[in-house]
N, C-alpha and C positions, 0 to 999 in steps of 0.2 A: 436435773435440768431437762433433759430429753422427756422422762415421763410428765413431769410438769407443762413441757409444750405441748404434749398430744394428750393428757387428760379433756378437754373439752372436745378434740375429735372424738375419744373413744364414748364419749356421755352421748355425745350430740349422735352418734351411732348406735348405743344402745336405745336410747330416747326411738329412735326412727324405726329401728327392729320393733320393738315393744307396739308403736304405733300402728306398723304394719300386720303384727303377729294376733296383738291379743283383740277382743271383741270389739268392737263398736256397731254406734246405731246412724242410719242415714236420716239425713236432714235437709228439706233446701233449704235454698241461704238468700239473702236479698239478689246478691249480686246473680248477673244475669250473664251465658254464656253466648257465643257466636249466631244460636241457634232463636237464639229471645229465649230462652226457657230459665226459669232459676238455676243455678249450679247446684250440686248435691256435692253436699259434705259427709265424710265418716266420724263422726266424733266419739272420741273415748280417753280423752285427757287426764280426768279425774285418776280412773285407773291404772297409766301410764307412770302419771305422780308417784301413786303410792306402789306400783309393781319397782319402780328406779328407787323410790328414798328406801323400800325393804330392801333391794338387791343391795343395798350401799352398807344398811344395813346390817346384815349377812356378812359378809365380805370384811366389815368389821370387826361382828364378834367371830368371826373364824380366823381373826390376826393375820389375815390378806393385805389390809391395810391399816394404814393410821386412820382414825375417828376425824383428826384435824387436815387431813392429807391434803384438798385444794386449799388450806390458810400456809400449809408447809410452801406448796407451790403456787404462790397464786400470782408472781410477776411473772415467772413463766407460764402458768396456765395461760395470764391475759395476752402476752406474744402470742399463743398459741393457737386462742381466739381470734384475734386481730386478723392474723395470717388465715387463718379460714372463713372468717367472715370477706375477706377482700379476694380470696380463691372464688367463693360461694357467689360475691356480686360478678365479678368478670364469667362467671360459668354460665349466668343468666341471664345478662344484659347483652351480652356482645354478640352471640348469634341471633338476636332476637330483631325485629326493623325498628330504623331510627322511629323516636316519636319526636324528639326537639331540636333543634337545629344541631347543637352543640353537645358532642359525646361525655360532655363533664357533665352535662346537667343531666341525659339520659342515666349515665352510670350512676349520680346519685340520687335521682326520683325513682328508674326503673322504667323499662320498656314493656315487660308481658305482665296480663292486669292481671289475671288470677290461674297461673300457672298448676294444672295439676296431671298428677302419672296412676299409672295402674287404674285407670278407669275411673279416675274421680277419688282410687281406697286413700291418694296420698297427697293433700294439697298445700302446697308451698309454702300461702302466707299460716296455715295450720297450726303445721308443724315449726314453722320459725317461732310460735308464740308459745306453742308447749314445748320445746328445745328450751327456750327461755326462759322460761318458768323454772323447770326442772333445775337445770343448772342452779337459777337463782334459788332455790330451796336448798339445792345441797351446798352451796356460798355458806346461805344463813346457819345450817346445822355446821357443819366445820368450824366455821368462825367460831360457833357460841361453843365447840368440844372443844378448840382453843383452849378458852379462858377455863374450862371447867379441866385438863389436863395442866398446864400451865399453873392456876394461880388455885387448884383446888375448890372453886365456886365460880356460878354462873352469875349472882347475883340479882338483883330485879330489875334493874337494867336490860344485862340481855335477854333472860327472858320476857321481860315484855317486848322489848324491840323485835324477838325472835317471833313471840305469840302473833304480832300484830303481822307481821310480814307473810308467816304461813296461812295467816288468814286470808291476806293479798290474793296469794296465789292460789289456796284452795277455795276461795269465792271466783277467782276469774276460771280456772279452771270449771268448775261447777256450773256456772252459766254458761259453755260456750256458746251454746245455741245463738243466748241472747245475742253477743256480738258478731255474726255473722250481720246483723244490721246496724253496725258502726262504721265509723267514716273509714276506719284505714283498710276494713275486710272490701267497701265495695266500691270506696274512688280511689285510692289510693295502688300503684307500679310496684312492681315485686323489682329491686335495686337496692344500691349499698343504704340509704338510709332505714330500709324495711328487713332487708338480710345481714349488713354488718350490726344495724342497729339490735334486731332479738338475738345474732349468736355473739355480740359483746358486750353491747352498751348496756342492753338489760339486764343480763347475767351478773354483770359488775359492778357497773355506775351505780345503778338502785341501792346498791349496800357501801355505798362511800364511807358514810357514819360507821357501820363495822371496821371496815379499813381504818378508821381513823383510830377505835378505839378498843379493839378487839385485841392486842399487846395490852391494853391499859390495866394495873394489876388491880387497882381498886375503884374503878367508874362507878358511880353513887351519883343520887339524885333526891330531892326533895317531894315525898311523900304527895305531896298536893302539885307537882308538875306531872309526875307520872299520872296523876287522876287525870289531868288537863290533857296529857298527848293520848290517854282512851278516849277522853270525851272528842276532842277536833277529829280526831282519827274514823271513829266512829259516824259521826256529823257527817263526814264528807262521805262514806262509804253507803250512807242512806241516803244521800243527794246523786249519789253517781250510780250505786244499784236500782236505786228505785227508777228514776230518771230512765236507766235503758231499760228496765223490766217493763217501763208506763210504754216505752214508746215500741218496746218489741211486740207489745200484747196488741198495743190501736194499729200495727203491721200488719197482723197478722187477723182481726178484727174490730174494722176502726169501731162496729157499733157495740163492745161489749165492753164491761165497767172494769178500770184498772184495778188490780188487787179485790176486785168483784163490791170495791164499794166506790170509785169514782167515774162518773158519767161522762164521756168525751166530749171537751168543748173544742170546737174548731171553728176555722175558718173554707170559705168554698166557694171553687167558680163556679160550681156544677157539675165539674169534670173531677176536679182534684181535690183534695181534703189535707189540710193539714192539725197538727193537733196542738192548741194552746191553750190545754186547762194543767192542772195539777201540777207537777213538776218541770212541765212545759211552759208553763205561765209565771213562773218565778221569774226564767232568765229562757235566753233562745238556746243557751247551750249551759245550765246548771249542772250536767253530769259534769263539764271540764274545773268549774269550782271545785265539786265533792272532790274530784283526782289531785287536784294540789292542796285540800285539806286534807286529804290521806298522809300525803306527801309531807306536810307540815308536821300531823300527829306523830308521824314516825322517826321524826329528828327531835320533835321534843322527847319522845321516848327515851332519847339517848341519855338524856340529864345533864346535856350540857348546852345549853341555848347561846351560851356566848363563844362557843367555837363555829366558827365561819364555812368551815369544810362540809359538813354534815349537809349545810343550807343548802348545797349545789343541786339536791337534789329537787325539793320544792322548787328551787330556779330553774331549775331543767324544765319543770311542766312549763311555768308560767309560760317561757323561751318556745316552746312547744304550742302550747294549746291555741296563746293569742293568737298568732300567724294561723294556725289551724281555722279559727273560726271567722275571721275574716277572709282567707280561702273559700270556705266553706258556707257563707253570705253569700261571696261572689258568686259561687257559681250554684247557687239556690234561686237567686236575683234572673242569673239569665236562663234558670230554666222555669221556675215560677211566674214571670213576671208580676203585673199588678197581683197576684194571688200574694206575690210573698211581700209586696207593699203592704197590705191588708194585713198580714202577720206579726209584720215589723211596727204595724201601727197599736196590733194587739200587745204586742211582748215585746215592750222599748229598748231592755235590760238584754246585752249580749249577753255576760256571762255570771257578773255577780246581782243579784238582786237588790235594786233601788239603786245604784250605786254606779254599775258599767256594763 
């Protein structure tokens, strides 16, 4: 019980050494510091991943631990999470100045906007996202040793759900750059929704479907729904990478062609530019589609469509994104003005194409 409550501190510590320790490269990022200048980032996520899933690794075949060790402990892991996530937002919010009237809405938005130490080497919202990752990979590997110590096979169930998932995270890991020009790295409070949220909600909630079905001794699925939760899986993963790759590239040079074969179409007061051809002109925000068709693919993976638990997860984006992107209208609207009229006139479709 005890090692199961402080397993996600001791991760979430290794996670942070490793971050701190091994190599990375600097990068600015959208977001802008006190000074107007970009912030500079260290990133090296990628290799943080795969230094933590070897050390776990190791550690394993050296009979250190169980292979399935956080599915052994995982009510306790998540108290243990909880508990550090809610340490973690009071650590950051509370000596930081009020931003909202009301200390409930501070503590769950977040008061300091892009909190970082060691000169920039270690910064907050960062690390909360590859803490969260990691975790979640070693979730998914345990789970699926689970079933393969437990009932003697994986079957193609977990391994696809397992494949897809590592994909998840070694795509997001892989781009970070890209997202340093997404909404939550550069409008978005470093508070319990951003710090309870990657050291629990993500770690855990993302794999409910495992929870639910990771005891199941023989989870099976019909051959042509597995193909379906690749194809929606994949569908949306090329709506949501390409999407931020179009808009990271027109960032960074609105006049050069996305993917070196599409021409930027936009709109402009003369002053400002914004971009609504290619994956911008489907929807105003088609990356948040691709994320809850990920989200979709990956519950259909489970081969069970008719269990209700798994769904919470695609419901979680929907509950998520829409509020996001109406936020994020808004306050587009009052810094745009008639420029983002002109936009809105361009690309009618919030979020799904022809539709909404």
């Amino acid at each position: 019980m005890i090692l199961g409550f402080f397993l996600p501190w001791i991760l979430q510590a290794v996670v942070l050494l490793l971050h701190v320790a091994l190599p990375g490269r600097w990068v600015d990022g959208y977001a802008r510091g006190a000074d107007g200048r970009p912030l500079r980032y260290r990133l090296n996520g990628l290799l943080v991943l795969a230094v933590t899933v070897g050390l776990a690794a190791a550690a394993v075949a050296l009979d250190l631990v169980d292979a399935d060790l956080l599915w052994q402990h995982r009510w306790a892991s998540l108290v243990g999470a909880c508990v550090l996530g809610l340490l973690f937002t009071a650590w950051i919010v509370l000596p930081a100045p009020p931003v909202k009237r009301s200390l409930l809405a501070d503590l769950y938005l977040g008061r300091p906007e892009n909190p970082q130490w060691r000169g920039g080497r270690v910064d907050a919202k960062m690390w909360l996202y590859l803490g969260g990752a990691a975790l979640l990979e070693l979730n998914v590997l345990s789970f699926a040793a689970h079933r393969q110590i437990e009932f003697g096979q994986l079957g193609a169930v977990t391994i696809l759900y397992g494949a897809l998932f590592t994909w998840f995270v070694v795509d997001y890991l892989t781009f970070e750059e890209v997202h340093l020009y997404t909404y939550d790295l550069f409008a978005e409070r470093v508070g319990f929704k951003l710090g309870w949220g990657c050291l629990v909600f993500y770690p855990y909630f993302y794999v409910v479907g495992l929870w639910s079905q990771a005891g199941d001794p023989a989870p099976g699925a019909h051959t042509w729904l597995l193909v379906l939760a690749g194809i929606v899986f994949f569908t949306g993963w090329t709506l949501s990478r390409g999407a931020n790759l179009q808009k990271h590239a027109f960032k960074r040079d609105p006049q050069a062609k996305a993917f070196g074969l599409l021409a930027p179409q936009t709109v402009s007061d003369g002053e400002r530019t914004l971009l609504c051809g290619g994956f911008w002109g489907l929807s105003r925000h088609v990356n948040y589609l691709g994320e809850i068709l990920m989200a979709v693919g990956l519950t259909l993976a489970l081969g069970q469509p008719g269990d209700l638990l798994p769904w919470l997860y695609p419901l979680y984006y929907v509950a998520l994104l829409v509020p996001r992107e109406r936020d994020d209208d808004r306050r587009c609207a009052a810094k745009y003005g008639p420029l983002w009229d002109a936009y809105r006139a361009r690309v009618a479709r919030r979020i799904v194409p022809w539709i909404y």
